[in-house]
DOPA-216961 format. One record per atom (N, C-alpha, C): residue in one letter; y, x, z. Coordinates in steps of 0.1 Angstrom, whole numbers, padded with zeros to 4 digits, always signed. Each point is the difference from the previous one (the first is absolute). Layout:
% DOPA-216961
AYXZ ...
END
This chain:
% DOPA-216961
X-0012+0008+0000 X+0012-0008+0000 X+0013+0009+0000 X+0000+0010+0007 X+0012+0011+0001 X+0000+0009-0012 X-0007+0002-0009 X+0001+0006-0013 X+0005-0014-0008 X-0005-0011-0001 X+0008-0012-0008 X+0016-0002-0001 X+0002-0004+0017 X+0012+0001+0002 X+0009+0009-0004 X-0008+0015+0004 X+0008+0014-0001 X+0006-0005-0021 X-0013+0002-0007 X+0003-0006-0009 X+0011-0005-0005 X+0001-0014+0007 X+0008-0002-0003 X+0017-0002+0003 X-0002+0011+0009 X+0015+0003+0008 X+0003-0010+0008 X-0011-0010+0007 X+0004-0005+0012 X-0007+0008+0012 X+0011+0006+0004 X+0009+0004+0013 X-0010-0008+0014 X+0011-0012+0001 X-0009-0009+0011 X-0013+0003+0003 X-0007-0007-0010 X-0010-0003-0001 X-0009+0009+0004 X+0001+0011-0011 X-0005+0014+0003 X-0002+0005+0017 X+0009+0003+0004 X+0003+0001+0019 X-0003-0009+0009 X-0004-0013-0010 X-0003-0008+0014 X-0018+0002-0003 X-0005+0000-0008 X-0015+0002-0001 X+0001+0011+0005 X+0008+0012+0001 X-0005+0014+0004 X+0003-0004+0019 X+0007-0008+0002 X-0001-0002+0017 X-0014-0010+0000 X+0004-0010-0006 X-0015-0005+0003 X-0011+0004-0003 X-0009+0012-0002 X-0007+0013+0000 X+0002+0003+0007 X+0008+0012+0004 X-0002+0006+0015 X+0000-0009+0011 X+0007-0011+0002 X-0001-0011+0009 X-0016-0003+0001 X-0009-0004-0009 X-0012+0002+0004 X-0007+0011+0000 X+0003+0016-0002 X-0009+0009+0008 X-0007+0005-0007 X+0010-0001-0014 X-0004+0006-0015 X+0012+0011-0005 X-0003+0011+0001 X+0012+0012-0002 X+0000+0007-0017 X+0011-0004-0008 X+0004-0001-0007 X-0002+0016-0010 X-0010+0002-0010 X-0007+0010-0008 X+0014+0008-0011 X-0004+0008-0003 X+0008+0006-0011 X+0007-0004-0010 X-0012-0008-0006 X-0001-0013-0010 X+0014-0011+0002 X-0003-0005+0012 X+0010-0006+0007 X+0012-0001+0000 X+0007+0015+0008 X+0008+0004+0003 X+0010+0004-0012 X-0010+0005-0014 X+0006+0001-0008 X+0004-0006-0009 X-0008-0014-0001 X+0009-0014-0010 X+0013+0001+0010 X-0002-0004+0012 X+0014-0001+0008 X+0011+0008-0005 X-0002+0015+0000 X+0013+0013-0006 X+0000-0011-0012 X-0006-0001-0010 X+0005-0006-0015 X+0006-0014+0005 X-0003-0004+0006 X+0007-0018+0000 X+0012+0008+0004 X+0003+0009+0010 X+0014-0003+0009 X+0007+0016-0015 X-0006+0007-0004 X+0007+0010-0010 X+0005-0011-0010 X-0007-0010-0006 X+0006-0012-0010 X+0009-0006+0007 X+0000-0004+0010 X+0010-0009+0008 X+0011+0005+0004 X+0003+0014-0007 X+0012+0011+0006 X+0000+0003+0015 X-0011-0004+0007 X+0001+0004+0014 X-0005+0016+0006 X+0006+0006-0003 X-0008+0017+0004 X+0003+0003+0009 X+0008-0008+0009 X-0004+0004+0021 X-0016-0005+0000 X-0002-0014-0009 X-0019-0007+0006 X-0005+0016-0005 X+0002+0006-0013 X-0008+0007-0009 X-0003+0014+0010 X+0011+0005+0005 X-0003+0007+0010 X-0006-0003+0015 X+0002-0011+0000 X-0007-0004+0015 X-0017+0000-0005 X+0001-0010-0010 X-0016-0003+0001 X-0010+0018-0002 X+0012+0010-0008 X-0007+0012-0003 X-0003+0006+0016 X+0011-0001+0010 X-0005+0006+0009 X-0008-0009+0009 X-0004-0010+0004 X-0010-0008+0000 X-0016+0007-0004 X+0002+0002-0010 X-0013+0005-0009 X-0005+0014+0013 X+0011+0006+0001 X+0003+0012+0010 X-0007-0004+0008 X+0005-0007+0007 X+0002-0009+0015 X-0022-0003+0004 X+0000-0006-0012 X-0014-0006+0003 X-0014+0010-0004 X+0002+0010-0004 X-0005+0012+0000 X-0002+0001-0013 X+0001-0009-0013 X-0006+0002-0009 X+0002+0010-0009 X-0006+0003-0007 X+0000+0014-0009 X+0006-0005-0015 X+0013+0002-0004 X-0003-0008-0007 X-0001+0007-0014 X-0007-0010-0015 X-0010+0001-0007 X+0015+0007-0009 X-0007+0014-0006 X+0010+0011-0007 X+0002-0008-0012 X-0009-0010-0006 X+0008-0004-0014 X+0004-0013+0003 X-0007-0007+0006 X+0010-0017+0004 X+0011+0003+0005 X+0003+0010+0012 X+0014+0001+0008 X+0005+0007-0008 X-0001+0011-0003 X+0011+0009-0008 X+0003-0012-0017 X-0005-0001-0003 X+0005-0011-0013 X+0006-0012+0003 X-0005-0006+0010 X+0010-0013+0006 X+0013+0009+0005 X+0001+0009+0010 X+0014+0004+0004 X+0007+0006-0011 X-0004+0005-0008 X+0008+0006-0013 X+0004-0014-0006 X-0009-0010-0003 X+0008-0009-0012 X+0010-0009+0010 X+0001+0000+0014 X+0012-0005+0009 X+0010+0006+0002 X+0001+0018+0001 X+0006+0009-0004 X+0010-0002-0013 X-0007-0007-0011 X+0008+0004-0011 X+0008-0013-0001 X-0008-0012+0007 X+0010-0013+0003 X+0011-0001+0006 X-0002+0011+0009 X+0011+0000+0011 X+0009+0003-0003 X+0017-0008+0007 X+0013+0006-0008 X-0002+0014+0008 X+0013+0005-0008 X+0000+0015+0004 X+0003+0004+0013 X+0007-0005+0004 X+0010+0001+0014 X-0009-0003+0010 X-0014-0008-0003 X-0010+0002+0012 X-0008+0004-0004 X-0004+0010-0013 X-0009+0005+0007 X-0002+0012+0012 X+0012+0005+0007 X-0001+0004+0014 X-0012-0002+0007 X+0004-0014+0000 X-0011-0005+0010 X-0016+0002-0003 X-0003+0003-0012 X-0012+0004-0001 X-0007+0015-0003 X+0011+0008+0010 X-0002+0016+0005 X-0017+0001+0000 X+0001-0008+0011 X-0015+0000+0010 X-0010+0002-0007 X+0000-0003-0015 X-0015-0004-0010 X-0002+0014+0001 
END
Protein backbone atom coordinates (compact mmCIF):
# COMPACT_ATOMS: atom_id res chain seq x y z
CA UNK A 1 0.00 0.00 0.00
CA UNK A 2 2.97 2.51 0.80
CA UNK A 3 4.67 1.86 -2.56
CA UNK A 4 1.03 2.65 -4.29
CA UNK A 5 0.48 5.69 -2.47
CA UNK A 6 4.32 6.62 -2.56
CA UNK A 7 3.42 6.16 -6.30
CA UNK A 8 1.29 8.25 -6.44
CA UNK A 9 2.50 11.17 -4.44
CA UNK A 10 0.00 10.79 -1.73
CA UNK A 11 1.78 12.12 1.22
CA UNK A 12 -1.07 11.29 3.81
CA UNK A 13 -1.77 8.31 3.02
CA UNK A 14 1.61 7.04 2.65
CA UNK A 15 2.51 7.98 6.58
CA UNK A 16 -0.49 6.95 7.88
CA UNK A 17 -0.09 3.19 6.73
CA UNK A 18 3.58 3.58 7.68
CA UNK A 19 2.17 4.45 11.48
CA UNK A 20 -0.34 1.96 11.21
CA UNK A 21 2.59 -0.71 10.67
CA UNK A 22 4.69 0.13 13.32
CA UNK A 23 1.61 0.65 15.51
CA UNK A 24 1.08 -2.99 15.07
CA UNK A 25 4.67 -4.28 15.74
CA UNK A 26 5.67 -4.43 12.13
CA UNK A 27 9.13 -2.28 11.54
CA UNK A 28 9.27 -0.84 8.33
CA UNK A 29 12.05 -2.74 5.50
CA UNK A 30 14.33 -0.92 2.96
CA UNK A 31 11.77 -1.48 0.36
CA UNK A 32 9.59 0.58 2.46
CA UNK A 33 11.38 3.26 3.62
CA UNK A 34 12.42 3.89 0.19
CA UNK A 35 9.04 4.36 -1.82
CA UNK A 36 8.60 6.91 1.22
CA UNK A 37 12.21 9.09 0.11
CA UNK A 38 10.39 8.97 -3.55
CA UNK A 39 6.82 9.99 -2.53
CA UNK A 40 8.17 12.91 -0.23
CA UNK A 41 11.49 13.67 -3.14
CA UNK A 42 8.20 14.08 -5.72
CA UNK A 43 6.27 16.00 -3.20
CA UNK A 44 9.33 18.63 -2.95
CA UNK A 45 9.58 17.58 0.72
CA UNK A 46 13.49 16.93 1.43
CA UNK A 47 13.39 17.59 5.26
CA UNK A 48 10.76 13.89 4.96
CA UNK A 49 13.72 12.78 2.25
CA UNK A 50 16.31 13.33 4.77
CA UNK A 51 14.48 12.17 7.80
CA UNK A 52 13.22 9.01 6.40
CA UNK A 53 17.23 8.46 5.06
CA UNK A 54 18.30 8.84 8.59
CA UNK A 55 15.60 6.58 9.87
CA UNK A 56 17.02 3.87 7.60
CA UNK A 57 20.18 4.76 10.00
CA UNK A 58 18.17 4.82 12.97
CA UNK A 59 16.67 1.17 12.52
CA UNK A 60 19.92 -0.48 11.66
CA UNK A 61 19.34 -1.17 8.19
CA UNK A 62 21.98 -1.60 5.68
CA UNK A 63 20.85 0.00 3.08
CA UNK A 64 20.70 -1.85 -0.48
CA UNK A 65 23.91 0.04 -2.70
CA UNK A 66 21.74 0.14 -5.91
CA UNK A 67 18.03 0.85 -4.60
CA UNK A 68 19.42 3.63 -2.09
CA UNK A 69 22.09 5.12 -3.96
CA UNK A 70 19.73 5.39 -7.32
CA UNK A 71 16.63 6.49 -5.43
CA UNK A 72 18.84 9.30 -3.47
CA UNK A 73 20.53 10.42 -6.70
CA UNK A 74 17.19 10.66 -8.77
CA UNK A 75 15.79 13.04 -5.52
CA UNK A 76 19.09 14.68 -5.58
CA UNK A 77 18.60 15.85 -9.08
CA UNK A 78 14.81 16.78 -8.20
CA UNK A 79 15.77 18.81 -5.63
CA UNK A 80 15.91 22.69 -5.96
CA UNK A 81 19.32 23.85 -5.61
CA UNK A 82 19.28 25.80 -2.45
CA UNK A 83 18.37 22.49 -0.61
CA UNK A 84 20.33 20.42 -1.56
CA UNK A 85 22.42 21.29 1.69
CA UNK A 86 20.29 19.40 3.36
CA UNK A 87 21.18 16.27 1.76
CA UNK A 88 25.07 16.54 2.99
CA UNK A 89 24.43 13.40 5.13
CA UNK A 90 23.94 10.88 1.87
Amino acid sequence: MITIFSCCVKVVEAKAVLKEMVESAFQPNIYVLISLIQCYGKADRTDDVVTTFDRIIELGITPDERTTCGCLLNMMTQTPREELGLMETF
